[in-house]
PDB file as gemmi writes it, atoms N, CA and C in Angstrom:
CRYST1    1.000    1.000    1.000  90.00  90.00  90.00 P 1                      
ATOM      1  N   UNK A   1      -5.985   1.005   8.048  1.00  0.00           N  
ATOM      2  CA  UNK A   1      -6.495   2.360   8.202  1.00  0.00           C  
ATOM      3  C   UNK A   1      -7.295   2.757   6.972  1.00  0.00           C  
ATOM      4  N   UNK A   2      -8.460   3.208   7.296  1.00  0.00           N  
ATOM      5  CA  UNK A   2      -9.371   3.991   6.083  1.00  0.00           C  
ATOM      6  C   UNK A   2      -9.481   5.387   6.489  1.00  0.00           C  
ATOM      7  N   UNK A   3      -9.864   5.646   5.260  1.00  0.00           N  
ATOM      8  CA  UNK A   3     -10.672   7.629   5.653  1.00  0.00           C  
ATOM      9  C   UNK A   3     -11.772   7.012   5.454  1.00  0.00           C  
ATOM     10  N   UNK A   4     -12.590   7.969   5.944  1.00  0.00           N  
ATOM     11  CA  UNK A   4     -14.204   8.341   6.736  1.00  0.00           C  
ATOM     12  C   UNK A   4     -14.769   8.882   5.865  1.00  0.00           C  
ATOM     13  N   UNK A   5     -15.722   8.523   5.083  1.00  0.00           N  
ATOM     14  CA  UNK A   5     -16.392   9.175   3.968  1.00  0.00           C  
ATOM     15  C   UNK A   5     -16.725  10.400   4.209  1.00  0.00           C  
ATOM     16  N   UNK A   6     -16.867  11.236   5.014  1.00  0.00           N  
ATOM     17  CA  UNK A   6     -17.394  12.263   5.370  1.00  0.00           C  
ATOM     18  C   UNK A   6     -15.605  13.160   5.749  1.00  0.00           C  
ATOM     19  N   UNK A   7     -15.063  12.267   5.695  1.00  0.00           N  
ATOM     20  CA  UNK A   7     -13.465  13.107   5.551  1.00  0.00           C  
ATOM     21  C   UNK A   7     -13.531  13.730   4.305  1.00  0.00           C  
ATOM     22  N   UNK A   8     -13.650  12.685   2.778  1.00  0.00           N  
ATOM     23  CA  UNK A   8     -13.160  12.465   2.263  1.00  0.00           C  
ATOM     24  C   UNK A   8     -14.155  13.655   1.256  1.00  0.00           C  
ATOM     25  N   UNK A   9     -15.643  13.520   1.599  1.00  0.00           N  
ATOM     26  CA  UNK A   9     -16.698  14.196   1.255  1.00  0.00           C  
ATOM     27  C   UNK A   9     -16.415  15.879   1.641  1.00  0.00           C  
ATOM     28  N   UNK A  10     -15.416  16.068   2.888  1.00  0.00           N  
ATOM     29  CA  UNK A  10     -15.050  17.393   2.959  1.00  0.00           C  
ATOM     30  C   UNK A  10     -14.691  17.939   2.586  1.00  0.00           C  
ATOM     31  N   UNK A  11     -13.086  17.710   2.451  1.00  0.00           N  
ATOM     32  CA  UNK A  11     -11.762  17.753   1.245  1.00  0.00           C  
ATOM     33  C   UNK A  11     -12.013  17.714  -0.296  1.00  0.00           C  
ATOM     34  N   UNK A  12     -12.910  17.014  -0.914  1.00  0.00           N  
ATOM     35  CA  UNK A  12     -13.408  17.297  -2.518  1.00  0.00           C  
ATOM     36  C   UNK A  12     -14.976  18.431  -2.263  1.00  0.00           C  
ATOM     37  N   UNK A  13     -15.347  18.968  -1.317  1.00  0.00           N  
ATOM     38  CA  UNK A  13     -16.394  19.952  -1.575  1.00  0.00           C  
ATOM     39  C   UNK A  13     -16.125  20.661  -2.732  1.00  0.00           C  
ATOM     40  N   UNK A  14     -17.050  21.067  -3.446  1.00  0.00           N  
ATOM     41  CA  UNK A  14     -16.743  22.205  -4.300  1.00  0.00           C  
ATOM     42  C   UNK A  14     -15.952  22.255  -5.594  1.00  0.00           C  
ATOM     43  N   UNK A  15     -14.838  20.715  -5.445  1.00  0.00           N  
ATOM     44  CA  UNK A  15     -13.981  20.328  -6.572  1.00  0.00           C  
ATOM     45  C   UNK A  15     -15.143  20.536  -8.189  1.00  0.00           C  
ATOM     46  N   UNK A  16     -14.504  21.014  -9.060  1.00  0.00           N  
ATOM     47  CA  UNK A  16     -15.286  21.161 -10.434  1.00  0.00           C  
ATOM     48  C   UNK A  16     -14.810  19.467 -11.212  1.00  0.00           C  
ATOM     49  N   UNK A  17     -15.795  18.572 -11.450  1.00  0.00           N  
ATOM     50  CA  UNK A  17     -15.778  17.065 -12.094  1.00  0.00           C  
ATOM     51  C   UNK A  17     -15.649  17.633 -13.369  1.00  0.00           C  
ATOM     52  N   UNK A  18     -15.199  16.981 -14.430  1.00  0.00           N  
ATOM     53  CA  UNK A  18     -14.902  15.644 -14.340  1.00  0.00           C  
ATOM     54  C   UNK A  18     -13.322  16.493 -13.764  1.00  0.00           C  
ATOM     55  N   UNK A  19     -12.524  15.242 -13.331  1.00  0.00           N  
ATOM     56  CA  UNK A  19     -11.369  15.619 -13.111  1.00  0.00           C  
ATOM     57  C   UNK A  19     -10.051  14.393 -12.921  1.00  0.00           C  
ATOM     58  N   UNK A  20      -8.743  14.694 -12.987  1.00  0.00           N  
ATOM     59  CA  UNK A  20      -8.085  13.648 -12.904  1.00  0.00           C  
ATOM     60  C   UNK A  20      -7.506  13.311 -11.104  1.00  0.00           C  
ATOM     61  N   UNK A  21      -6.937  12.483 -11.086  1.00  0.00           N  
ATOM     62  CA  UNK A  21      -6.339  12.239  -9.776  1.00  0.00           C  
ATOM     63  C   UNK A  21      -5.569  13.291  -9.642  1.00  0.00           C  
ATOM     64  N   UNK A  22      -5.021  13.677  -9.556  1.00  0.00           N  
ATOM     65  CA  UNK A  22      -3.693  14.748  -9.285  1.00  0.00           C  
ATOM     66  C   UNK A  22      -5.089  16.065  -9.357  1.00  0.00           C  
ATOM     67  N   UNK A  23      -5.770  15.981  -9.801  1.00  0.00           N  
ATOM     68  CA  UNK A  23      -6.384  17.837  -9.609  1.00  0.00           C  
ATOM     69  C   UNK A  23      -7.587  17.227  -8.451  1.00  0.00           C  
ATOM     70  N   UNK A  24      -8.281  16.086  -8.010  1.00  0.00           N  
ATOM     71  CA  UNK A  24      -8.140  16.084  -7.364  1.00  0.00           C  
ATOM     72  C   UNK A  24      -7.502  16.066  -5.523  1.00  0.00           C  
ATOM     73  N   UNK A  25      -6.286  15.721  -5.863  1.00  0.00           N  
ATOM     74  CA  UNK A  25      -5.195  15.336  -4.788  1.00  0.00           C  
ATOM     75  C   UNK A  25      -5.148  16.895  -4.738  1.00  0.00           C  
ATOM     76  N   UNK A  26      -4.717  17.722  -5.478  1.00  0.00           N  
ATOM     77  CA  UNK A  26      -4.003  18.709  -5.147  1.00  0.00           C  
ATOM     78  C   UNK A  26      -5.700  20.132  -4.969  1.00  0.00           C  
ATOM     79  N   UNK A  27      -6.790  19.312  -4.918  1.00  0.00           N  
ATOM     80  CA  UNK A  27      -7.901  20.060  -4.239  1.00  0.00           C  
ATOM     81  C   UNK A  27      -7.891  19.615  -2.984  1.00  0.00           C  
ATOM     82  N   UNK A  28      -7.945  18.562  -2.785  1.00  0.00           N  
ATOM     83  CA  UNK A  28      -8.124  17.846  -1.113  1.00  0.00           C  
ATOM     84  C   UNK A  28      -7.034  18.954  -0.437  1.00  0.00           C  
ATOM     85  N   UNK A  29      -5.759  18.505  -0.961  1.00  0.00           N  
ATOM     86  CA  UNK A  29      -4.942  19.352   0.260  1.00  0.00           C  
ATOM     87  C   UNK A  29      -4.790  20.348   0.155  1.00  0.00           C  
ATOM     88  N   UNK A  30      -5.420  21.523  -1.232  1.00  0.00           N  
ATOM     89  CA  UNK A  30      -5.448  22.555  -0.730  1.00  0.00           C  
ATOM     90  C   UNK A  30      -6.906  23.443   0.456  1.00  0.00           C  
ATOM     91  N   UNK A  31      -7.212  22.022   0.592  1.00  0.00           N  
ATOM     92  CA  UNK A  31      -8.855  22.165   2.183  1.00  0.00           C  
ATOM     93  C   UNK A  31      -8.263  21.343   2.880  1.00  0.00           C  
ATOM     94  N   UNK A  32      -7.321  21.161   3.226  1.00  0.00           N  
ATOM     95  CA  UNK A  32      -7.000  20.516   4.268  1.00  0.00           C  
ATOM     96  C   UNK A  32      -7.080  18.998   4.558  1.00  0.00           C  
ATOM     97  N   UNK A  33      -6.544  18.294   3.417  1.00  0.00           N  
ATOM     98  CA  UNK A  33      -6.463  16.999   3.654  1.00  0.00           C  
ATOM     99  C   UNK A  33      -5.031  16.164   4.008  1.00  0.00           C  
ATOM    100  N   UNK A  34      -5.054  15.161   4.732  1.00  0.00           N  
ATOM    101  CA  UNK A  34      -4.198  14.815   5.261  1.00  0.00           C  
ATOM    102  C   UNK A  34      -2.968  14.468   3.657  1.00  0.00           C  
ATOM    103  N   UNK A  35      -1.595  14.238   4.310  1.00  0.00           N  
ATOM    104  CA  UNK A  35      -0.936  13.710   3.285  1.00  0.00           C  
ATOM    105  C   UNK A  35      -1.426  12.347   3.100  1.00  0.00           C  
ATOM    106  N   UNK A  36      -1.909  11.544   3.607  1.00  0.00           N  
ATOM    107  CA  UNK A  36      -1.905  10.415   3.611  1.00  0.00           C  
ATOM    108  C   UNK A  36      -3.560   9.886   2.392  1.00  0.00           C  
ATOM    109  N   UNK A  37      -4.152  10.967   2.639  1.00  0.00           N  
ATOM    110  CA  UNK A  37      -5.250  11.196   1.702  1.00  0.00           C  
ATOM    111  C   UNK A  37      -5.314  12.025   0.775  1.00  0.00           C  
ATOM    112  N   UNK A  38      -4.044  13.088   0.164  1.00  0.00           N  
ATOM    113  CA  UNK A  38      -3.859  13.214  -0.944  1.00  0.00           C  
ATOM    114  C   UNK A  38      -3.248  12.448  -1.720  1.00  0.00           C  
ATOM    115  N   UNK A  39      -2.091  11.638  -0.911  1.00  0.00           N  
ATOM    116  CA  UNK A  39      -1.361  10.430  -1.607  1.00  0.00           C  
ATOM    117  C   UNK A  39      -2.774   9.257  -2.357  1.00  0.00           C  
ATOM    118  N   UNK A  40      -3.582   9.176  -1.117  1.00  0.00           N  
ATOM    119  CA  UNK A  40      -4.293   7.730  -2.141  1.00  0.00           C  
ATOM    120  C   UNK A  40      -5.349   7.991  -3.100  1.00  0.00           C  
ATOM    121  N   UNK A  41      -5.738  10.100  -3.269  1.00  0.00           N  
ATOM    122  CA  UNK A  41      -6.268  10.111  -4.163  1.00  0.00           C  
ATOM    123  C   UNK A  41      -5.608  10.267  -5.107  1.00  0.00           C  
ATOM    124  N   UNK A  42      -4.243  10.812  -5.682  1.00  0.00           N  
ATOM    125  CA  UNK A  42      -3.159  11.112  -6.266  1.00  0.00           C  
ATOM    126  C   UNK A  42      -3.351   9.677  -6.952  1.00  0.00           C  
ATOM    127  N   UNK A  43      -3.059   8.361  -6.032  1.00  0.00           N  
ATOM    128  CA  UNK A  43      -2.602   7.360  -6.896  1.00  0.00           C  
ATOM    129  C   UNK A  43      -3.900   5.772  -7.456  1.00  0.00           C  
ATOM    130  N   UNK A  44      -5.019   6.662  -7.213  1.00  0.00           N  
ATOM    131  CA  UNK A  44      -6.207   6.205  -8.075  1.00  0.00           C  
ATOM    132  C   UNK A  44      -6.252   6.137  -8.897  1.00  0.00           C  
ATOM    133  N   UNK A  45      -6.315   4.588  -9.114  1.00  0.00           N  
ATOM    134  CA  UNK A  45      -5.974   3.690 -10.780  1.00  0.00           C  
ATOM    135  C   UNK A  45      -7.240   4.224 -11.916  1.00  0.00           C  
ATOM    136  N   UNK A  46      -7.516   5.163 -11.744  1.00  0.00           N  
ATOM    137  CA  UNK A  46      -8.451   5.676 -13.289  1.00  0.00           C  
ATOM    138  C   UNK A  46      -7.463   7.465 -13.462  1.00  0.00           C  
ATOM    139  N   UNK A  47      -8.191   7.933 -14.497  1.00  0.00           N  
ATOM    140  CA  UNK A  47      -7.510   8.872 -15.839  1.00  0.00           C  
ATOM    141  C   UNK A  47      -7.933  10.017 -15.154  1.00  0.00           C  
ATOM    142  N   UNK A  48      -9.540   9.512 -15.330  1.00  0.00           N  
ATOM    143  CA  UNK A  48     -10.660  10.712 -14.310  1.00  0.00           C  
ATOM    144  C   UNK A  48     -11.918  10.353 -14.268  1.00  0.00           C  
ATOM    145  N   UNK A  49     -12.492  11.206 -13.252  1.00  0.00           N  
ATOM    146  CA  UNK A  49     -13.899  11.241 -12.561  1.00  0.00           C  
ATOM    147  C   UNK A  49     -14.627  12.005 -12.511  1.00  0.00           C  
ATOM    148  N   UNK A  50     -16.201  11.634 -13.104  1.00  0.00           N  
ATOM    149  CA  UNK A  50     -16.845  12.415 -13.510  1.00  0.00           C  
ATOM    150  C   UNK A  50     -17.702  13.058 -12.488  1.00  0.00           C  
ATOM    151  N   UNK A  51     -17.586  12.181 -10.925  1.00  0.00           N  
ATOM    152  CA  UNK A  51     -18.481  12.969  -9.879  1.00  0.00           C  
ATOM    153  C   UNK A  51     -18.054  11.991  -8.610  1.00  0.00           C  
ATOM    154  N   UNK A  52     -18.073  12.664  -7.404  1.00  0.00           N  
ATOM    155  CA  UNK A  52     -17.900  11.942  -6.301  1.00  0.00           C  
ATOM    156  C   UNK A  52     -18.384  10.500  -6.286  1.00  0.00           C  
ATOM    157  N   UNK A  53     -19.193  10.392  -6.444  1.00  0.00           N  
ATOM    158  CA  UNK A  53     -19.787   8.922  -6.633  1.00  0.00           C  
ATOM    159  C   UNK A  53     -18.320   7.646  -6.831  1.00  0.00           C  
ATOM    160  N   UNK A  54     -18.191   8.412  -8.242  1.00  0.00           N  
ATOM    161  CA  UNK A  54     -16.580   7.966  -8.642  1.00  0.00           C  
ATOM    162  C   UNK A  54     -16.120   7.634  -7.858  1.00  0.00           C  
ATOM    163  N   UNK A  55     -15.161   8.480  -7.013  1.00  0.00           N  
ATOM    164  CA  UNK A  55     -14.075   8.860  -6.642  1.00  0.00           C  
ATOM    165  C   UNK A  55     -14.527   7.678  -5.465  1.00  0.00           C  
ATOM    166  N   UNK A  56     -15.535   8.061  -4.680  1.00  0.00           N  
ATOM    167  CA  UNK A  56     -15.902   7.147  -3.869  1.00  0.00           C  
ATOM    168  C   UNK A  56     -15.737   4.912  -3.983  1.00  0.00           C  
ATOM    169  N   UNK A  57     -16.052   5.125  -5.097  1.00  0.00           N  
ATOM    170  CA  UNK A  57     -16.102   3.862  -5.316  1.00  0.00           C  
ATOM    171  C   UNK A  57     -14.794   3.539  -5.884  1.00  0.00           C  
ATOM    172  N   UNK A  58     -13.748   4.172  -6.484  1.00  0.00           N  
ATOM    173  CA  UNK A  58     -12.279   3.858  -6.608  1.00  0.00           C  
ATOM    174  C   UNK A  58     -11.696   3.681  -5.370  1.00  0.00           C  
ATOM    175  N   UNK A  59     -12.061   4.363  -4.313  1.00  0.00           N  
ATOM    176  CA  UNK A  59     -11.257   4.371  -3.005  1.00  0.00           C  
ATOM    177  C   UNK A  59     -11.692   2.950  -2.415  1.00  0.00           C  
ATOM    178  N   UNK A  60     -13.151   2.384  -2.485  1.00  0.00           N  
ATOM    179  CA  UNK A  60     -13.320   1.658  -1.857  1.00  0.00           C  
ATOM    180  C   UNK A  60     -12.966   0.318  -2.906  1.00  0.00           C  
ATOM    181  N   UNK A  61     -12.936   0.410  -3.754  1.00  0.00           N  
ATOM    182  CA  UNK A  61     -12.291  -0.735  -4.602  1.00  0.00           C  
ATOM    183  C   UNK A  61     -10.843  -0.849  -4.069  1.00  0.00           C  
ATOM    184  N   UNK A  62     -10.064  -0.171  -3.855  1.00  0.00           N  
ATOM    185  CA  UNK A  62      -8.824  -0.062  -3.237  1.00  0.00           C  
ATOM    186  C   UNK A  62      -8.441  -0.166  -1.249  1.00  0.00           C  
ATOM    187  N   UNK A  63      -9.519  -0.528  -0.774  1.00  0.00           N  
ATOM    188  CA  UNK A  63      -9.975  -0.670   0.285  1.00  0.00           C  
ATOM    189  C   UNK A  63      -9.531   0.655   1.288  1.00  0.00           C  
ATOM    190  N   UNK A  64      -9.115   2.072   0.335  1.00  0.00           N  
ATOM    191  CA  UNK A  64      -8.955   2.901   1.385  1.00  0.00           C  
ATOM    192  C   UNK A  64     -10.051   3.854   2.132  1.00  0.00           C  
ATOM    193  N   UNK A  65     -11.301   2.979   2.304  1.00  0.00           N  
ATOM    194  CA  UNK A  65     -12.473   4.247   2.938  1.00  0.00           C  
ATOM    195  C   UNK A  65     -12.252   2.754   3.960  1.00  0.00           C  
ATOM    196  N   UNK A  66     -12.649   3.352   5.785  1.00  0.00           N  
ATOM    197  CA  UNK A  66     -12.832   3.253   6.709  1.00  0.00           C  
ATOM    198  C   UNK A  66     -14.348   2.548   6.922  1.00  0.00           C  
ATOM    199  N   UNK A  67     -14.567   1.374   7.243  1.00  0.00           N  
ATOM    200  CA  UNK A  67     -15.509   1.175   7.842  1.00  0.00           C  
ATOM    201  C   UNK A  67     -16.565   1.366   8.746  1.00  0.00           C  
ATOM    202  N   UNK A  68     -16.100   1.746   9.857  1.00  0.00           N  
ATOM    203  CA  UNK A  68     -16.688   2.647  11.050  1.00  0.00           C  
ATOM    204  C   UNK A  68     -16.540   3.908  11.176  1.00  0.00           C  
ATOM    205  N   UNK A  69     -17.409   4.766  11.757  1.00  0.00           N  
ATOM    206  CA  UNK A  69     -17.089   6.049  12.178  1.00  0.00           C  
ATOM    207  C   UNK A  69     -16.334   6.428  13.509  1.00  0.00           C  
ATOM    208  N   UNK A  70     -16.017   7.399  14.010  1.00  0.00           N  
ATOM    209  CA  UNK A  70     -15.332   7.479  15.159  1.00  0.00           C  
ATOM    210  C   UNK A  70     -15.839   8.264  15.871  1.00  0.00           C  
TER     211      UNK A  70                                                      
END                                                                             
């Protein structure tokens, strides 16, 4: 199972960078992100991130972004 970049692009709108995992995690779910996608931004192996770009490419180093759309 992956998230959908455009999930994931929803849930960090608006987040203020640079930032750590946990202030992101705890932005996602306060817009409505699943538990299952605050957990794997929560436990993203860096300190912090200076812009989506980031965040993007930690998830997919960790193989949790989704391949296909639905």
């Amino acid at each position: 199972m992956g998230f959908q970049v455009t999930e994931v692009q929803k849930v960090l709108k608006g987040f203020d960078y640079p930032g750590a995992p946990e202030d992101l995690a705890r932005h996602a779910e306060e817009h409505g992100a699943s538990k299952d996608l605050v957990d794997a931004l929560r436990n993203l192996p860096k300190d912090s991130f200076d812009g989506p770009n980031a965040v993007m490419h930690s998830l997919s180093e960790v193989n949790a972004l989704g391949g296909s759309t639905r």
